[in-house]
C-alpha positions as CSV (number, residue, x, y, z in Angstrom):
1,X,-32.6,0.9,-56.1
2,X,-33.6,0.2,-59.3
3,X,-36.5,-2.3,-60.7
4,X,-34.4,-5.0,-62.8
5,X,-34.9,-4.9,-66.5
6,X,-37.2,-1.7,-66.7
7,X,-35.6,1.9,-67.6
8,X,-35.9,4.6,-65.3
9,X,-38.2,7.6,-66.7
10,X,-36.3,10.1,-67.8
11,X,-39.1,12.3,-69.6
12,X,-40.8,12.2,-72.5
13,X,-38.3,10.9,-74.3
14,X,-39.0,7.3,-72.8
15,X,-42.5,8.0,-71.5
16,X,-44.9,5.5,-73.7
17,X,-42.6,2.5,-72.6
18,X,-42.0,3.6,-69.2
19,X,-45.7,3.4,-69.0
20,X,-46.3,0.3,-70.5
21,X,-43.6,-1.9,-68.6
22,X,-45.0,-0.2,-65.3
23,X,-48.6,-0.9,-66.0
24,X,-47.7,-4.3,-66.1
25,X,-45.8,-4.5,-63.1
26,X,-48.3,-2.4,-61.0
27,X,-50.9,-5.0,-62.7
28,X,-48.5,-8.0,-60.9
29,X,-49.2,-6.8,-57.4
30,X,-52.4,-6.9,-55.5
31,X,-54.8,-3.4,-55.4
32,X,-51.5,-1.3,-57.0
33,X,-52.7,-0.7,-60.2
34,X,-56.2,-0.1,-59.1
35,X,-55.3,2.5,-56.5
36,X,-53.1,4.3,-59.0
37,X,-56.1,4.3,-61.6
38,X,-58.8,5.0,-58.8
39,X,-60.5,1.8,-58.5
40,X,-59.7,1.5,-55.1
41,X,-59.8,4.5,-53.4
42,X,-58.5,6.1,-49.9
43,X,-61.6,5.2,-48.0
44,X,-63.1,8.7,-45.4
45,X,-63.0,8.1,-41.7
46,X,-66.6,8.1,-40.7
47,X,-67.5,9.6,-37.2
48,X,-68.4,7.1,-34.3
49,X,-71.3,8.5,-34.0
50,X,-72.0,8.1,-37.4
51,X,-75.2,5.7,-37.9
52,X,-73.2,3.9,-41.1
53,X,-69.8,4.0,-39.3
54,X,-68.6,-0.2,-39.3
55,X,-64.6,0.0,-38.1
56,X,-64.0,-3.7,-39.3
57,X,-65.1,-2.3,-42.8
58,X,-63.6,0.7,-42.6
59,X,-60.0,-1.0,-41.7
60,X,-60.7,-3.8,-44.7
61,X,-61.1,-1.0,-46.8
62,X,-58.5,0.9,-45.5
63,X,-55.9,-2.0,-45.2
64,X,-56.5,-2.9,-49.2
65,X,-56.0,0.9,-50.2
66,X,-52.8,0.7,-48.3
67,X,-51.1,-2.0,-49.0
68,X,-52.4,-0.7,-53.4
69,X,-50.4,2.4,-52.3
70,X,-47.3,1.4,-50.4
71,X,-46.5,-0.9,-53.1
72,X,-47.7,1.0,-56.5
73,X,-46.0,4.2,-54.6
74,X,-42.3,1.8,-54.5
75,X,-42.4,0.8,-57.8
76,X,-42.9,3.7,-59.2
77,X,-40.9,5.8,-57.7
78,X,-37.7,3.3,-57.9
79,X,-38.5,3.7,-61.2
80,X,-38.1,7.7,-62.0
81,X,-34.5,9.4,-62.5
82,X,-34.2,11.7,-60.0
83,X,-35.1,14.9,-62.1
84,X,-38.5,13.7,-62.7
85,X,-38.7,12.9,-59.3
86,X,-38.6,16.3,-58.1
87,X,-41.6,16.7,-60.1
88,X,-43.4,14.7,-57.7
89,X,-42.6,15.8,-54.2
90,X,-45.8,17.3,-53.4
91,X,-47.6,14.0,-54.0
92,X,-48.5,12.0,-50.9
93,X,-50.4,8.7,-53.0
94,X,-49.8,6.6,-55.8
95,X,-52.4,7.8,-57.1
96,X,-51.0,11.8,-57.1
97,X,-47.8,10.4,-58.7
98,X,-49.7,8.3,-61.5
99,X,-51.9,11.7,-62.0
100,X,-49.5,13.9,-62.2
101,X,-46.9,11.7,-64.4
102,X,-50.0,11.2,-67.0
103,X,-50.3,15.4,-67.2
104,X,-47.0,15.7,-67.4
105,X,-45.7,13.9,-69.9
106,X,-49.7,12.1,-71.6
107,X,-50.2,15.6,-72.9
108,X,-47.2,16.4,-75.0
109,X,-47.2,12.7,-76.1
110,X,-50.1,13.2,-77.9
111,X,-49.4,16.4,-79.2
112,X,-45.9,15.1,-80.8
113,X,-47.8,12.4,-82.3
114,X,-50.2,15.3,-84.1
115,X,-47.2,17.0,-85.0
116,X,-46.2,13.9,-86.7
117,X,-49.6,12.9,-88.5
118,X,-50.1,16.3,-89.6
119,X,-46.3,16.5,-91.1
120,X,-46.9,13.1,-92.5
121,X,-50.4,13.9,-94.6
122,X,-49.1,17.4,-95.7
123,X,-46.1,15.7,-97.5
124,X,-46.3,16.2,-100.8
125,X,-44.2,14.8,-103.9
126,X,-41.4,17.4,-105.2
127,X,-42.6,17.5,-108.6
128,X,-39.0,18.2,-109.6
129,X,-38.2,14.2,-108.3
């Protein structure tokens, strides 16, 4: 299944928009985004015995990281051809997949871009033109 109107990523040849249009639609659905960036993290079961352990915050906490993750982990990977999903199957969060996409292809992004600049200011005039 595939999210209407967004292109599946197929590598870094479509990266920068990939990441834009997801963004936005991880930014449409409650705690998504936020687990994917780490704002709402996978909270640590505290032992009973534990004098801070509170189950009824534990399971708010929990339930919010969950529902972040089952729906940033759905979009996203609806959103992936399937070659770049095999680059993924070792991740078990949203947030793993977001990670891992971002030092996959954020990395040679930026480095294509320097290759560009740095083309760009060593151009010089052909002083036979």
């Amino acid at each position: 299944m595939e999210i209407q109107g967004i292109e599946k990523l197929r590598g870094i040849e479509n990266w920068s928009i990939w990441k834009f249009a997801i963004r936005n639609l991880l930014r449409g659905k409650v705690d998504a985004y936020e687990v994917c960036i780490g704002e709402i993290l996978k909270p640590e079961q505290l032992a009973i015995e534990d004098k801070d352990f509170n189950q009824a915050e534990y399971d708010a906490k929990f339930k919010a990281w969950d529902r972040g993750d089952r729906a940033a982990s759905q979009i996203i990977i609806k959103s992936l051809e399937s070659k770049v999903m095999a680059l993924l199957v070792s991740c078990e969060t949203a947030r793993e997949i977001w990670l891992k996409l971002h030092s996959i292809f954020e990395q040679r992004t930026k480095q294509a871009a320097h290759t560009v600049q740095t083309e760009f200011f060593n151009f010089s005039k052909n002083p036979a033109d």
